[in-house]
C-alpha positions as CSV (number, residue, x, y, z in Angstrom):
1,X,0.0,0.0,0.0
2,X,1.1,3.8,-0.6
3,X,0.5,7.3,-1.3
4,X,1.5,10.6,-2.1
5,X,0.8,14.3,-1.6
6,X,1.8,17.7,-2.1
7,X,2.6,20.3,0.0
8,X,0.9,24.1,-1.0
9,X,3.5,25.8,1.5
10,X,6.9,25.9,2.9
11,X,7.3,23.9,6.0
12,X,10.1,24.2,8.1
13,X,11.9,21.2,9.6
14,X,10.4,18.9,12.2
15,X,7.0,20.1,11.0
16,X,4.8,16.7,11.7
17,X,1.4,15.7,9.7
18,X,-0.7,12.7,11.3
19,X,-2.5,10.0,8.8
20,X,-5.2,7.9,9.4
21,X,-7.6,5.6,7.3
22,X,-10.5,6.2,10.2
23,X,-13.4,7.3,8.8
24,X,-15.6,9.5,10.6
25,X,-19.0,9.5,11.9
26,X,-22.1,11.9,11.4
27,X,-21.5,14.1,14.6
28,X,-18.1,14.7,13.6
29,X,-16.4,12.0,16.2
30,X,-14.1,9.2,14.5
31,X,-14.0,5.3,14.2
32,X,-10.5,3.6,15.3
33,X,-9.3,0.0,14.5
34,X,-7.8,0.8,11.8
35,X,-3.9,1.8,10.8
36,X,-2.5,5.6,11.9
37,X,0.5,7.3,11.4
38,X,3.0,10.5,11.2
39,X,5.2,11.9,9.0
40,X,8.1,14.4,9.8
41,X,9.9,16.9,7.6
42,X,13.3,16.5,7.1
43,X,15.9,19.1,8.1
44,X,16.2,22.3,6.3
45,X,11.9,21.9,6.0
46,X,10.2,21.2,2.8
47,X,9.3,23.5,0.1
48,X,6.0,24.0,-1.8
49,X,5.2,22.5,-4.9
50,X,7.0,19.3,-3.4
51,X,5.6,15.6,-3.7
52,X,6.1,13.1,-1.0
53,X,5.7,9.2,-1.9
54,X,5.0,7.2,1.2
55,X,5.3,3.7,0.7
56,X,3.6,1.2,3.0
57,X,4.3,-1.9,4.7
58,X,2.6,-3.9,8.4
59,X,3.8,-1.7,10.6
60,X,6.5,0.3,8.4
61,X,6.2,2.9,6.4
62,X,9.2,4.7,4.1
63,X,8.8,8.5,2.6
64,X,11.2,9.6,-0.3
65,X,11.2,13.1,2.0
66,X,10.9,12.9,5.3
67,X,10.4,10.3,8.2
68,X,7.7,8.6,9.3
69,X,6.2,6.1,12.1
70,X,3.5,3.8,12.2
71,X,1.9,2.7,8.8
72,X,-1.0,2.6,6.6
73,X,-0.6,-0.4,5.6
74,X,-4.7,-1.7,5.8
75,X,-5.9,0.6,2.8
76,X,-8.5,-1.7,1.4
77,X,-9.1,-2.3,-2.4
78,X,-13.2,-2.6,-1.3
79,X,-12.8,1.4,-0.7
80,X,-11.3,3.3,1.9
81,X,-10.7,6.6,2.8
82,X,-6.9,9.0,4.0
83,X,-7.5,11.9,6.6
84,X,-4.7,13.9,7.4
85,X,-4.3,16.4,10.4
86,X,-1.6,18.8,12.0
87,X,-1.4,19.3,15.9
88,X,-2.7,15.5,17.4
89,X,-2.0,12.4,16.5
90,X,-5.4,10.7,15.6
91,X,-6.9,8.5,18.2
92,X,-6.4,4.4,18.6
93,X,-8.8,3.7,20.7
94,X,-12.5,4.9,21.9
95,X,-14.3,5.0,18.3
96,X,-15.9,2.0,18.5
97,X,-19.2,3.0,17.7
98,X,-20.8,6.3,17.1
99,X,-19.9,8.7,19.1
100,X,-16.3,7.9,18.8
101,X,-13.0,9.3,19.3
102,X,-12.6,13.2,18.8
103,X,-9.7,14.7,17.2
104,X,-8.0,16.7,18.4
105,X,-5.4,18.5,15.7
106,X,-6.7,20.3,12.8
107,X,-7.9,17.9,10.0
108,X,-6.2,19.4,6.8
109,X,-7.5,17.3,4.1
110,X,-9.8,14.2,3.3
111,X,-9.6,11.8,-0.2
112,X,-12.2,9.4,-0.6
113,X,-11.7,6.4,-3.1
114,X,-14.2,4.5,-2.2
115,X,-17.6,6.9,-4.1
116,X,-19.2,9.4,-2.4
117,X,-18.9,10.3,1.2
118,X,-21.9,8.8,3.0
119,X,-24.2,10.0,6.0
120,X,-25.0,8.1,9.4
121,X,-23.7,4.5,10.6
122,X,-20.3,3.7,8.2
123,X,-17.8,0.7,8.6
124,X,-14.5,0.7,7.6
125,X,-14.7,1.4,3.6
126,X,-16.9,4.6,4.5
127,X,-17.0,7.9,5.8
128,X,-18.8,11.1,6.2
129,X,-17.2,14.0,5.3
130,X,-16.4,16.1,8.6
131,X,-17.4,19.7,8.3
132,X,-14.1,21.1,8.8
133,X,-13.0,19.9,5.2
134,X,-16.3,21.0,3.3
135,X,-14.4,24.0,1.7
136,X,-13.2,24.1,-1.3
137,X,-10.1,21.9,-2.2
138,X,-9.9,20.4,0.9
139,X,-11.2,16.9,0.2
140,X,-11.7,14.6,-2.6
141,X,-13.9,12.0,-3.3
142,X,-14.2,9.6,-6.7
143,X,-17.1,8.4,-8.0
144,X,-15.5,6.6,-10.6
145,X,-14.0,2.7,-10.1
146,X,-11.0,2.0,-9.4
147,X,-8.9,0.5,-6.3
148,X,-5.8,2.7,-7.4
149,X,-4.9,6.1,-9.2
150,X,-2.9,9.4,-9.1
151,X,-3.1,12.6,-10.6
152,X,-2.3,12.4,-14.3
153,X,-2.1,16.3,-14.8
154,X,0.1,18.9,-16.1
155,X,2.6,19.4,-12.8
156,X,4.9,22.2,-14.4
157,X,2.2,24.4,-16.5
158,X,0.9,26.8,-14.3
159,X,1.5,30.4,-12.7
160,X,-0.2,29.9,-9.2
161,X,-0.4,26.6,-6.5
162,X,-4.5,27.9,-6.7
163,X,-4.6,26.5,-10.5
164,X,-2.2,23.4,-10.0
165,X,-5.1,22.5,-6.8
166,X,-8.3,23.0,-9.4
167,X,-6.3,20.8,-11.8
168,X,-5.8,17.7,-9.0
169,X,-9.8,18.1,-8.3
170,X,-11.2,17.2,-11.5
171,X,-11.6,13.9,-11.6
172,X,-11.3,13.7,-15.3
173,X,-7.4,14.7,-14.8
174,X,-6.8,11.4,-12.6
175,X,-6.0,7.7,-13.8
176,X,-8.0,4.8,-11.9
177,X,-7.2,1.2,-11.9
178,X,-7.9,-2.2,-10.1
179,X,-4.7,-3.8,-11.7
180,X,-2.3,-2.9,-9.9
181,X,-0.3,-1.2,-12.2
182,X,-0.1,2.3,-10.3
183,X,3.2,3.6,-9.8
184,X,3.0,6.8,-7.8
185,X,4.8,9.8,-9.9
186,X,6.8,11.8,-7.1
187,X,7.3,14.6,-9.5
188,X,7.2,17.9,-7.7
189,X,4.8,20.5,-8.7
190,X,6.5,23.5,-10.3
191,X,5.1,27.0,-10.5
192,X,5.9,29.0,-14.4
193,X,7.0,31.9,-13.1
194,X,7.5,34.6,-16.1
195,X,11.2,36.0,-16.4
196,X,11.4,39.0,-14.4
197,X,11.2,42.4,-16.0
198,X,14.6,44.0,-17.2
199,X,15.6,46.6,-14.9
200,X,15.3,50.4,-15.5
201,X,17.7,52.8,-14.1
202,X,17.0,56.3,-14.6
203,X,19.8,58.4,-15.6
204,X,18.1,61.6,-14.0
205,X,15.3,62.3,-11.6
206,X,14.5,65.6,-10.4
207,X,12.3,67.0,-7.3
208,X,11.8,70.7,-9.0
209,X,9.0,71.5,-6.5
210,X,7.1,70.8,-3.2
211,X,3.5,71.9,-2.0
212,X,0.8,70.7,0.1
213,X,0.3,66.7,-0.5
214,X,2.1,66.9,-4.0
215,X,5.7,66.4,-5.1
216,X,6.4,67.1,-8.8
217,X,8.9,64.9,-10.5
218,X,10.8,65.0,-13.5
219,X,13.0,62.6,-14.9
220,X,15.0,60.2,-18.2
221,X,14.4,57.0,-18.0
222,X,18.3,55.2,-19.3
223,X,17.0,52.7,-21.5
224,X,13.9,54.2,-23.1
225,X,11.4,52.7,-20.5
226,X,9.0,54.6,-19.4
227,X,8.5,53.7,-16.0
228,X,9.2,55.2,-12.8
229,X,8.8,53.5,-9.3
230,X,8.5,55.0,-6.2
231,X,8.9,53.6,-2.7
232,X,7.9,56.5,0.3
233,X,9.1,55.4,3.9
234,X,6.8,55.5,6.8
């Protein structure tokens, strides 16, 4: 079993994400029984744009960035569900049955590859989606079939991390297989940034005069651009 996922932000070193393949309940509380686990940034931190590949054994689990403990290594190819938080680990025990454990970290994200998320009683292939990840981009869930899959997109095309995240949640940009012939891509995500505009030095500038809320410039620009920036302290 394995995953991957990117991270939208710089994190600094020893920065630590929890994992869990829990669902939750209706009143927000969630199941345990099955597999948690942590991962910890390496030091000198992570940047954005970055794609961490976790690979999963009983027990173990291995990131290409990063270390981690514990393991998700019960992800079930009947449909299951990753949760990830900041702040707690996620609980191991008390979730039993409805109301369960509480968590309590910040849940960051939710992908559902099992359909859609589901209301009331669930077992361990189904979830409800808590309300802390009913905004936009943070949570996923597939309707199509498939026990595996990744984002096929474009990883290197865009200006802003805003389009790369509408890209990753249309469905239609993912590959989905029962096979077993997944390999996750660990390919980072990489902003186009335009080349930055040539420098303009102006040869001349002149204050000529001063009077209430009003400064009058004159200047030459060196090069022929007209353009003139200025920066007021205070």
């Amino acid at each position: 079993d394995g995953f991957s996922f990117v991270l939208w932000k710089n994190i600094s070193a020893g920065t630590v994400l929890y994992f869990t393949d829990n669902g939750f309940y209706s009143d927000g509380t969630q199941r345990t029984g099955e597999d948690t686990m942590s991962w910890t940034a390496p030091a000198g931190g992570v940047a954005a744009g970055t794609v961490v590949k976790i690979t999963c054994s009983a027990g173990t689990a291995v990131a290409d960035v990063g270390t981690c403990v514990g393991s998700l290594a019960g992800l079930s190819n009947a449909g299951d569900q990753i949760f990830v938080g900041r702040g707690a680990a996620f609980a191991t025990s008390g979730g039993g049955s409805m109301p369960g454990a509480t968590y309590a970290g910040t849940l960051l994200y939710g992908l559902n590859f099992e359909a859609n998320w589901v209301a009331g009683a669930i077992d361990s292939n189904n979830s409800t989606l808590p309300s802390a990840l009913s905004g936009t981009y943070a949570n996923l869930a597939f309707s199509t079939t498939g026990n595996n899959g990744q984002y096929t997109g474009s990883r290197v095309s865009e200006a802003t991390y805003a389009a790369f995240k509408a890209l990753i949640h249309n469905i239609s940009n993912w590959t989905r297989e029962s096979s077993n012939t997944t390999s996750l891509d660990s390919s980072d995500f990489v902003l186009n940034i335009p080349a930055s505009e040539p420098t303009t030095q102006a040869t001349t500038i002149l204050f000529s005069g001063v009077q209430a809320n009003q400064v009058t410039v004159s200047w030459t620009s060196g090069n022929g651009a007209n353009r003139l920036v200025i920066c007021r302290a205070g």
